[in-house]
Structures are given as structure tokens and as C-alpha cells.
Legacy VTK file of the C-alpha trace (Angstrom):
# vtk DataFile Version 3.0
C-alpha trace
ASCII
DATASET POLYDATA
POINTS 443 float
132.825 97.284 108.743
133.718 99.636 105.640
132.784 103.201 105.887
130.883 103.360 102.803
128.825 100.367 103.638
128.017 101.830 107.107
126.493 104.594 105.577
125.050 102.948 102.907
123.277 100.528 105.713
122.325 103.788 107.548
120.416 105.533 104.319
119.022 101.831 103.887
117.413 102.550 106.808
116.507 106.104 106.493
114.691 105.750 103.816
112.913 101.984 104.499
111.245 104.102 106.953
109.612 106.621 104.907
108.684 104.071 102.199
106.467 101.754 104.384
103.743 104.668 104.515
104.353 108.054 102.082
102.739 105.931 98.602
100.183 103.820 100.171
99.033 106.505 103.322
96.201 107.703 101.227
94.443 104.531 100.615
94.050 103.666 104.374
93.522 107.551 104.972
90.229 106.922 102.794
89.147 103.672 104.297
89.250 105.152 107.649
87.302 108.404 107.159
90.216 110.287 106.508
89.879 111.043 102.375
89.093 114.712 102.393
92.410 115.314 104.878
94.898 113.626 102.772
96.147 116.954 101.124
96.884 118.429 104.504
98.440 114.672 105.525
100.787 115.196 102.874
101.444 119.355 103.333
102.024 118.681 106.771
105.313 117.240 105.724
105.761 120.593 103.833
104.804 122.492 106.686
107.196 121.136 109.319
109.991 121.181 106.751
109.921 125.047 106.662
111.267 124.886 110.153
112.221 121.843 111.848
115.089 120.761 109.246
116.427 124.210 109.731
116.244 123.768 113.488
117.845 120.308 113.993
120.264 121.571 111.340
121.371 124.507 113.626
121.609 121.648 116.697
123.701 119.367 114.376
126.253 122.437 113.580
126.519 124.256 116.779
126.142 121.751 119.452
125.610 118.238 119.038
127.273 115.678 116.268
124.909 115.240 113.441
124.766 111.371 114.229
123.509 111.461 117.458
121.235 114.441 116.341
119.940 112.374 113.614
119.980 108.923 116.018
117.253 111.150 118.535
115.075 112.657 115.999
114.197 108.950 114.629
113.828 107.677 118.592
111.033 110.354 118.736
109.323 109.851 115.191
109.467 106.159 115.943
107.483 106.604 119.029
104.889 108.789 117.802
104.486 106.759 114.589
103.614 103.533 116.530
101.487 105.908 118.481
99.395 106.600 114.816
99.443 102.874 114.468
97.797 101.738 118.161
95.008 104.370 117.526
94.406 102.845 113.823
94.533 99.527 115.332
91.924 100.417 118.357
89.646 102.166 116.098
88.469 101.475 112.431
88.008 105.466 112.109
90.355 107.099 114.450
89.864 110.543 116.508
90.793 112.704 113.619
92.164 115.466 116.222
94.802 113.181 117.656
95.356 111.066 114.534
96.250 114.001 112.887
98.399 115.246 115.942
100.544 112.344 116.813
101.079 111.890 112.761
102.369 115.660 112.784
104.386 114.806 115.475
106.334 112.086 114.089
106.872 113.948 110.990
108.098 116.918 112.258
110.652 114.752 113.783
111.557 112.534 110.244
112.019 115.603 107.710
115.066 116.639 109.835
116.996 113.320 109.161
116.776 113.415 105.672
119.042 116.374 105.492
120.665 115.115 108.715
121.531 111.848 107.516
123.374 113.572 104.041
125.247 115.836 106.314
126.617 112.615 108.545
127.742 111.088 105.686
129.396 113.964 103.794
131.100 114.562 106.631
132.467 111.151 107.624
133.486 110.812 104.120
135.418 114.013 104.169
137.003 113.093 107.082
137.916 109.646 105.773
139.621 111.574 102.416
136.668 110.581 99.964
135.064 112.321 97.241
131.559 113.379 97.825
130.901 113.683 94.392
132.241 110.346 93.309
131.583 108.426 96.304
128.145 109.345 97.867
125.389 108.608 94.928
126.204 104.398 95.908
125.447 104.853 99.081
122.517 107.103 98.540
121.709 104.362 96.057
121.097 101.972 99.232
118.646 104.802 100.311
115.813 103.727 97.400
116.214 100.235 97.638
115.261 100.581 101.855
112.243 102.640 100.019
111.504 100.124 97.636
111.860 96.696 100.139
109.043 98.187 102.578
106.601 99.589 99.469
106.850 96.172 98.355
106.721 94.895 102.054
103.242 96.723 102.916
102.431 96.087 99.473
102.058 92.182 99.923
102.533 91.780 103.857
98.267 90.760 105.011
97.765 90.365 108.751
93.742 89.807 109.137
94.239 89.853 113.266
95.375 86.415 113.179
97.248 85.223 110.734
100.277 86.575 108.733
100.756 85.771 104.773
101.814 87.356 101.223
100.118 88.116 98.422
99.598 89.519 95.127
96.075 89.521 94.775
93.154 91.037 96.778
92.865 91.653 99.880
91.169 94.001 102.039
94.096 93.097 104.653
97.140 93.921 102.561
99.529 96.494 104.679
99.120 99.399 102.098
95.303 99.689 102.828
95.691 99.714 107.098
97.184 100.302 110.004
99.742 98.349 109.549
101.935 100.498 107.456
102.484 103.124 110.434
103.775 99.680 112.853
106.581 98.858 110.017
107.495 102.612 109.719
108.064 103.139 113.522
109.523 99.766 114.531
112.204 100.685 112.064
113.022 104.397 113.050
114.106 102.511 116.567
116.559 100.728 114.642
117.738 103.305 112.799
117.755 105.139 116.234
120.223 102.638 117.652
122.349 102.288 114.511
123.151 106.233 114.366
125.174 105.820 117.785
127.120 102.775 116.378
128.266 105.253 113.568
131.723 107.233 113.866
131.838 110.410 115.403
131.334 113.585 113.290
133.360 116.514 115.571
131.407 120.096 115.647
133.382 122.412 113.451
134.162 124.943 115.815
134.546 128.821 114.680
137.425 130.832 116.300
136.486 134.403 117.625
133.410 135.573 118.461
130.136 134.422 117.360
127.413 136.446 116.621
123.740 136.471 117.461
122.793 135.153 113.928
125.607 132.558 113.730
124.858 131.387 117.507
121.195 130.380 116.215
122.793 128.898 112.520
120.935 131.834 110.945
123.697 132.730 109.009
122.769 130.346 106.370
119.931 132.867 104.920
123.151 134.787 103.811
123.385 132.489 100.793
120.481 134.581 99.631
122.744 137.415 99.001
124.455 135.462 96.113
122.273 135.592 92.766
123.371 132.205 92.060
122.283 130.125 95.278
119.610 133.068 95.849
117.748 131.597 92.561
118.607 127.906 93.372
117.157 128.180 96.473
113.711 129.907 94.927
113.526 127.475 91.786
114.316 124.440 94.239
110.767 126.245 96.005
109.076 126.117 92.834
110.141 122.382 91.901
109.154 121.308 95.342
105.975 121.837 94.611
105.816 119.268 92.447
107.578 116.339 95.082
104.690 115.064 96.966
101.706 115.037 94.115
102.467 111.423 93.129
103.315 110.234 96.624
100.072 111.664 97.953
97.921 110.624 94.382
99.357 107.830 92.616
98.273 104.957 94.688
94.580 106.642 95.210
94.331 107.436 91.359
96.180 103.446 90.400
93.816 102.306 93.049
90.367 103.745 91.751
90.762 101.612 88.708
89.126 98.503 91.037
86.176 100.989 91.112
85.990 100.923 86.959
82.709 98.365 85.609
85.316 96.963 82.926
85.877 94.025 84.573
89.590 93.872 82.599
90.917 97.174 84.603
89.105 96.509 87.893
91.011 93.280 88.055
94.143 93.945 86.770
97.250 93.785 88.344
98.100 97.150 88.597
94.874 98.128 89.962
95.360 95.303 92.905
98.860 95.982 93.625
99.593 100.016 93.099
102.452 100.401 95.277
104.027 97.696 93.655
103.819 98.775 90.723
104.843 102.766 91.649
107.570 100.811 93.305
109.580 101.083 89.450
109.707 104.905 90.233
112.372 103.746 93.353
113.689 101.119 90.734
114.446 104.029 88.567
115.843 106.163 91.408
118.883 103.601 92.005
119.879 103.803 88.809
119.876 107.189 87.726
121.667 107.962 91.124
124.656 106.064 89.990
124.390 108.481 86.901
124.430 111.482 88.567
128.358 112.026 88.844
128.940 111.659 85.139
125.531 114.475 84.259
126.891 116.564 87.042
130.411 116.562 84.998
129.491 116.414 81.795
126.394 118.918 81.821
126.439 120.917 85.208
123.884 121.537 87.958
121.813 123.422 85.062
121.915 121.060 82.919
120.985 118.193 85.435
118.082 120.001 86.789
116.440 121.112 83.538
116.360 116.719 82.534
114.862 116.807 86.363
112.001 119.276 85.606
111.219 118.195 82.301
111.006 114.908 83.608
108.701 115.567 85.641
106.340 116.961 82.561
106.691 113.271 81.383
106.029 111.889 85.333
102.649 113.684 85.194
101.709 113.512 81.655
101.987 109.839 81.224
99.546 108.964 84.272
97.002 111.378 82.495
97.007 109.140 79.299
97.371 105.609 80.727
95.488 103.148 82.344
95.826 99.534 84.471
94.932 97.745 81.724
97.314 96.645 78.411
98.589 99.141 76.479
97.642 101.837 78.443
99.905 100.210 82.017
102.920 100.972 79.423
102.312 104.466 79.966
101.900 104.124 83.955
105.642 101.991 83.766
107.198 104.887 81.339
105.890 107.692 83.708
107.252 105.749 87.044
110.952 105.272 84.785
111.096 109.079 84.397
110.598 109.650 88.102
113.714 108.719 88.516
115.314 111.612 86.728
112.707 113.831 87.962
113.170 113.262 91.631
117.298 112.295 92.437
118.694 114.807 89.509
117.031 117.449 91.408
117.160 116.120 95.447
120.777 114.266 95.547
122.437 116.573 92.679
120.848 119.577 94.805
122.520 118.338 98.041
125.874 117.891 96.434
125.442 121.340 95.173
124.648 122.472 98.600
127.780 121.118 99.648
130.465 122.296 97.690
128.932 125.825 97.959
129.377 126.321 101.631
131.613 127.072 104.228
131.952 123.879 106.749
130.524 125.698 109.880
126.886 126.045 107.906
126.629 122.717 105.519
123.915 121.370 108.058
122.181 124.780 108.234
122.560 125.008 104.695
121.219 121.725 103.705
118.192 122.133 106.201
117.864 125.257 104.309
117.625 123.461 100.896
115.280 121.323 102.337
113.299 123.458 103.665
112.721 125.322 100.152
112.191 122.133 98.754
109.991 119.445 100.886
108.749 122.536 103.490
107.756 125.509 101.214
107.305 124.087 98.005
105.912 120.941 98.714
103.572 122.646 100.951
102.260 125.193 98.522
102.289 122.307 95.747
100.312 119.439 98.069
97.663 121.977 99.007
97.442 123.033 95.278
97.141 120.151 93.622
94.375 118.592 96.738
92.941 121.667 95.887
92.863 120.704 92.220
92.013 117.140 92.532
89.407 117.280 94.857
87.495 119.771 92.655
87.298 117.152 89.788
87.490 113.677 91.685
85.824 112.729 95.241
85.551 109.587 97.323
82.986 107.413 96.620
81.821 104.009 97.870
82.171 101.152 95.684
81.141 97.523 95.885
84.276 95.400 94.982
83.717 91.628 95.335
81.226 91.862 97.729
83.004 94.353 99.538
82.388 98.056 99.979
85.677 99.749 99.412
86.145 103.817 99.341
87.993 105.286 96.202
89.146 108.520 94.610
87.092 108.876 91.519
86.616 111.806 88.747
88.232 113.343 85.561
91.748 112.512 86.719
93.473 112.987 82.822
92.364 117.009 83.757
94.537 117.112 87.059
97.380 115.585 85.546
97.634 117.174 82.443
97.517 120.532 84.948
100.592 119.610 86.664
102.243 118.778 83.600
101.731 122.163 82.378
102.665 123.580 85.397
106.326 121.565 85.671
106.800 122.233 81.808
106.498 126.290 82.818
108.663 126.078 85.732
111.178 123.975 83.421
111.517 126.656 80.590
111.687 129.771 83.526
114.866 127.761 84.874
116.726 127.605 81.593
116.038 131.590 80.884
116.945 132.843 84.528
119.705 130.320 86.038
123.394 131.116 85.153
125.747 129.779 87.798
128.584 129.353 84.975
127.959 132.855 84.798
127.957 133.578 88.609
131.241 131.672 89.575
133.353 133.221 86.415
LINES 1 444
443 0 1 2 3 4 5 6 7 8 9 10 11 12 13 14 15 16 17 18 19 20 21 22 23 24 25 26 27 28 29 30 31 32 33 34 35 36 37 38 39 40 41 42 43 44 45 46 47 48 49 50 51 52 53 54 55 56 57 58 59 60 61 62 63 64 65 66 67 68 69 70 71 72 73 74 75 76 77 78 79 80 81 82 83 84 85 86 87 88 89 90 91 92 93 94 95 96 97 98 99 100 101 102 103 104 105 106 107 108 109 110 111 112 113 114 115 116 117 118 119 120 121 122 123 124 125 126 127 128 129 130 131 132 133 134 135 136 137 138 139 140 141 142 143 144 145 146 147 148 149 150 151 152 153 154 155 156 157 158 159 160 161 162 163 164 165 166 167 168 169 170 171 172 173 174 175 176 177 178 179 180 181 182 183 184 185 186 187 188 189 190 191 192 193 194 195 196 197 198 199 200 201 202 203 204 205 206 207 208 209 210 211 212 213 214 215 216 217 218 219 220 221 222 223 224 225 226 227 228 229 230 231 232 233 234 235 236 237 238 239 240 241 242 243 244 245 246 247 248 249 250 251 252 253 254 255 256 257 258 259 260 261 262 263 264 265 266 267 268 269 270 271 272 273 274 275 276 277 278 279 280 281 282 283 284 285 286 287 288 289 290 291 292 293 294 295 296 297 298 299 300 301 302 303 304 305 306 307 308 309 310 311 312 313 314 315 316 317 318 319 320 321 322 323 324 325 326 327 328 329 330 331 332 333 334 335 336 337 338 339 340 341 342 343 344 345 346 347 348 349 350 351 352 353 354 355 356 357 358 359 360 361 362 363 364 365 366 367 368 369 370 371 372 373 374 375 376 377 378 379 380 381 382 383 384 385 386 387 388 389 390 391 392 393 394 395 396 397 398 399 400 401 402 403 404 405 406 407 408 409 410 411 412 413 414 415 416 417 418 419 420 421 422 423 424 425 426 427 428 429 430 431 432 433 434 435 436 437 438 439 440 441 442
């Protein structure tokens, strides 16, 4: 099979198995007692992304191939994610202790890959004479459409214990409000667990002379920090984080809450009914403005490509504070899940590129667990806690008949919240452009 379309089958993968749960979690969070955790559900990602990327990124350097590195870590979030879904399945409101643990678990042992799986391919296309910059953003591009297949998967997948259908309309059943959504995330982490050894071999760049302490344990990464010019990518990469897992955690609760509305012509929409279908455009979005990325990273620079990504994401948050389900305001929902495209890959994929070229081979794994630690473990951390923080100070769950049904959602003075994080992005945004000179820093 053709190298490119291994890897390309391999992010596929990678990705398929994030998207079955990170947009929908929140709903079945708040169905099964869950509601007032699902800031720390999402910072946990944050949390374990300060360290374990870093860790597994040391392993994948100094003394296993990344492949196999990356192959494990998905055997072991596999497991403990099917572990989340047996307790959801046993229990209509599970332990909260253990729920909580086993879900910790599995995601300590996910972030890693991301950053694992970029580092497999960059270097089996190195090895096999290709361009990074030219030749990974198509593959990565097979990354959001695994994302997008299982949102739209758990999205209109209904198992009632019996019986196994599709649909577009409601039901209490669908994937994206149970269980269910943990059971399609781990069953494919064992796939993508015995694809990674199928995958050629990515030799251990091996450092003649002595080693020190530091570079034994991959620490010398943090010596990118000396340089200005990664030393203020790595602390504005922080700062953007923050703004990653907001929509994830709150789009489908905030889309959702619109069933809750007493106009009858939001309540039954489509977008109401079907959320992570709709925020499903977002990973539309992402495939194409992947493919884009060589040309902005040529024709405007990394500073240039992450100011469109940061103002983007003023747009991202500012459009869900003035739309709705309904017609017109939906428009406004559809422009603001088109600009998370730019927000999200000209920052994430441009970022790891970036992290690339500016390294020495015997770090680039430490390096890009680094970068992700900045990004998904500190920032996102700070930023998830935040905005819960924020959100659950103007919104709470509240119990709503729907249909006949009583149904839990996130209601409150949500045009507040998002207007807060668009201020905050726009700030951020206008810091970056006065501060960041790496045209200055390499001449």
C-alpha cells in the first residue's frame, strides 16, 4: 500500500476515535448526573496533556519507535474507554468516583498519540524523501474526516437495548446522548492499536557521545525556551489553548438547550435535534483549510497564519452568541462552525510543522509533546476550567419536559459567555501581532 495512504488511514483512525465522544460527551454527562463535572471532564484532557504527551514523547525518542509507542498507548485507552462504557451501560447514573477515574485513565493514554501519531508520520515521510510541508496536510486531511464519520455516526446511530437503526429526528436513544459513544470510541482505539504495528518502522535517532541526565529523560526539549522566538510560541500557543476545548465541551449542550425553548419552531428544529451534526461543518471546514495550509504558510508565514487562527476564533465564539436553531439565526451557527476551521488547523497542524522544522531530530517527539502540552495540557486546562467557571455562573441544568419526556439541559444567558470568550481570543489575537517576530529572530 502507498506510504501516504498508510498514514493517511492511520490519522483516519486517530482521530475517528476522539470524534465519537469529545462534541456530544456533555449531553450524556448531563443525562446521567454528571452536568456540574463536565468542565473538569473536559480539563482533564488539559491536565494529563501537561505531562503524559511529554512522557510518551521522551519513550518515543529515546527508546522505543514512535509506532509501536503510539500502537500501546491506544491498546490501553481502548481498554479503559470500554471500561467508561460497561459502567454507563450497568448504571443509568454511574459511580462518579470511578466514572471519572477510568475516563482519566483512558485519556491520559489518547493525548499522547496525537503528537505521537504526527511524529510517526513526519518521520516515515522523511525517511521516504518527502516534504513535510507539502505532503503531510492530505494526510492530516484524512484525520477530520475519521472525526467527522463517527460525530455523524453517534449522531444518528439509536440502539434502545434491542434494536439498532438511524435517524435524524428524536430520540432519547441516539448515540450522542448515551453510553454508547464511549463503546464506538474504544472498539476503535483496538484497531488503531493493531494498525500501528502494520506500519513501517521508524529507527530511534541515536546521539553519539555521552548523554546527559537531562537528555537521558528527553528534558532537553525545555531548552527551546532559551530562544525568544520558540520561547513566545510556546507561551502564546498556552494562551490560544485556552480557547481549544470551549466549543467541544459547550456547543452541543448550548445547540442542544434550544429543545428546552417554548417556541415550538426552535425546540423542533433541526439543529436543535441533531447538534453534532450540525457542529460536524466545523470538521467539514477543517479538511479544507488543511489543504490550504502550505500555500498561507508560504505566502504569509507562521505569524501570519496564526493571527487568521486567533481572529478566527473571535468569529467561532461571536457567531454562536448571536444565532439561534431556528432560520436566519442557524446561518450564524453554520458561519461560526466554517471559521473553526481556520481557527483550529492554522494554529494545531501549522504549529506542528513549525515544531518540526525548528528542531534537532533527537528531540522532534519531545518537542512536539512539548507543543502539545502548552497547547491541549496547560492552556486548555486553564481555558476549560475558565470558561465552566464562566458558564456555569450564568446557565445551569435544568429539567425539561420534551415530548413527554423529561430531558436535562444547559440553560441561561448564553449570548454573555460567548461574547466573553470572544473578547478574550480578540485580546490574545492583537498581543500576538505586537510581541511575535520570528522573521526577526531567524535574520
Amino acid at each position: 500500500m502507498n506510504i501516504k495512504l498508510r498514514l493517511a488511514v492511520m490519522n483516519f483512525l486517530e482521530f475517528a476515535v476522539w470524534g465519537a465522544y469529545l462534541t456530544c460527551m456533555s449531553n450524556y454527562l448531563g443525562k446521567a448526573g454528571l452536568g456540574a463535572e463536565v468542565p473538569w471532564f473536559y480539563a482533564i484532557q488539559g491536565i494529563v496533556s501537561i505531562f503524559m504527551p511529554t512522557l510518551m514523547g521522551i519513550v518515543a525518542d529515546k527508546y522505543m519507535q514512535p509506532q509501536r509507542v503510539l500502537g500501546l498507548c491506544h491498546f490501553l485507552a481502548g481498554a479503559f474507554m470500554l471500561c467508561c462504557w460497561w459502567m454507563g451501560m450497568n448504571n443509568s447514573t454511574p459511580d462518579k468516583a470511578m466514572f471519572i477515574t477510568l475516563y482519566t485513565l483512558s485519556v491520559a493514554f489518547y493525548m499522547p498519540t496525537i503528537a505521537l501519531a504526527n511524529t510517526t508520520a513526519f518521520s516515515i515521510l522523511t525517511r521516504n524523501g518527502m516534504d513535510t510541508v507539502k505532503d503531510f496536510p492530505p494526510i492530516r486531511v484524512l484525520g477530520t474526516v475519521g472525526f467527522i464519520a463517527t460525530m455523524w455516526f453517534v449522531n444518528c446511530a439509536v440502539w434502545d437495548g434491542s434494536s439498532f437503526m438511524f435517524t435524524l429526528g428524536e430520540n432519547a436513544h441516539k448515540f450522542q446522548y448515551t453510553y454508547m459513544q464511549f463503546f464506538v470510541s474504544g472498539l476503535l482505539s483496538f484497531v488503531l492499536f493493531a494498525y500501528c504495528f502494520t506500519l513501517p518502522a521508524c529507527p530511534l535517532v541515536k546521539k553519539e557521545g555521552k548523554t546527559s541526565l537531562a537528555e537521558s529523560f528527553g528534558l532537553n526539549a525545555f531548552k527551546l525556551f532559551k530562544t525568544r522566538k520558540m520561547a513566545m510560541f510556546f507561551i502564546f500557543s498556552a494562551l490560544l489553548g485556552m480557547c481549544l476545548q470551549v466549543t467541544n465541551g459547550y456547543a452541543g449542550p448550548f445547540i442542544t438547550s434550544f429543545k428546552g425553548s417554548i417556541d415550538e419552531a426552535v425546540a423542533n428544529s433541526f439543529a436543535a435535534n441533531n447538534a453534532t451534526l450540525l457542529t460536524s461543518i466545523s470538521q467539514m471546514s477543517e479538511a479544507l483549510c488543511i489543504l490550504m495550509i502550505p500555500f498561507c504558510l508560504k505566502k504569509f508565514g507562521i505569524k501570519g497564519v496564526m493571527l487568521m487562527s486567533m481572529f478566527a476564533w473571535v468569529f467561532r465564539f461571536g457567531f454562536f452568541g448571536v444565532g439561534n436553531p431556528a432560520m436566519p439565526g442557524v446561518v450564524f451557527f453554520i458561519l461560526s462552525c466554517i471559521v473553526y476551521g481556520v481557527a483550529f488547523d492554522f494554529f494545531n497542524v501549522s504549529g506542528g510543522i513549525f515544531v518540526d522544522q525548528e528542531c534537532e531530530p533527537s528531540i522532534k517527539a519531545s518537542a512536539q509533546g512539548l507543543f502539545m502540552m502548552m497547547t491541549n495540557g496547560v492552556g486548555a486546562t486553564v481555558g476549560t476550567l475558565a470558561a465552566g467557571a464562566i458558564i456555569n455562573s450564568f446557565c445551569s441544568w435544568q429539567d425539561v419536559e420534551v415530548n413527554g419526556v423529561q430531558q436535562s439541559f444547559l440553560l441561561g444567558d448564553w449570548q454573555t459567555c460567548w461574547f466573553i470568550f470572544a473578547g478574550f481570543a480578540l485580546v490574545v489575537g492583537v498581543a500576538f501581532a505586537l510581541v511575535f517576530h520570528p522573521e526577526k529572530a531567524r535574520k
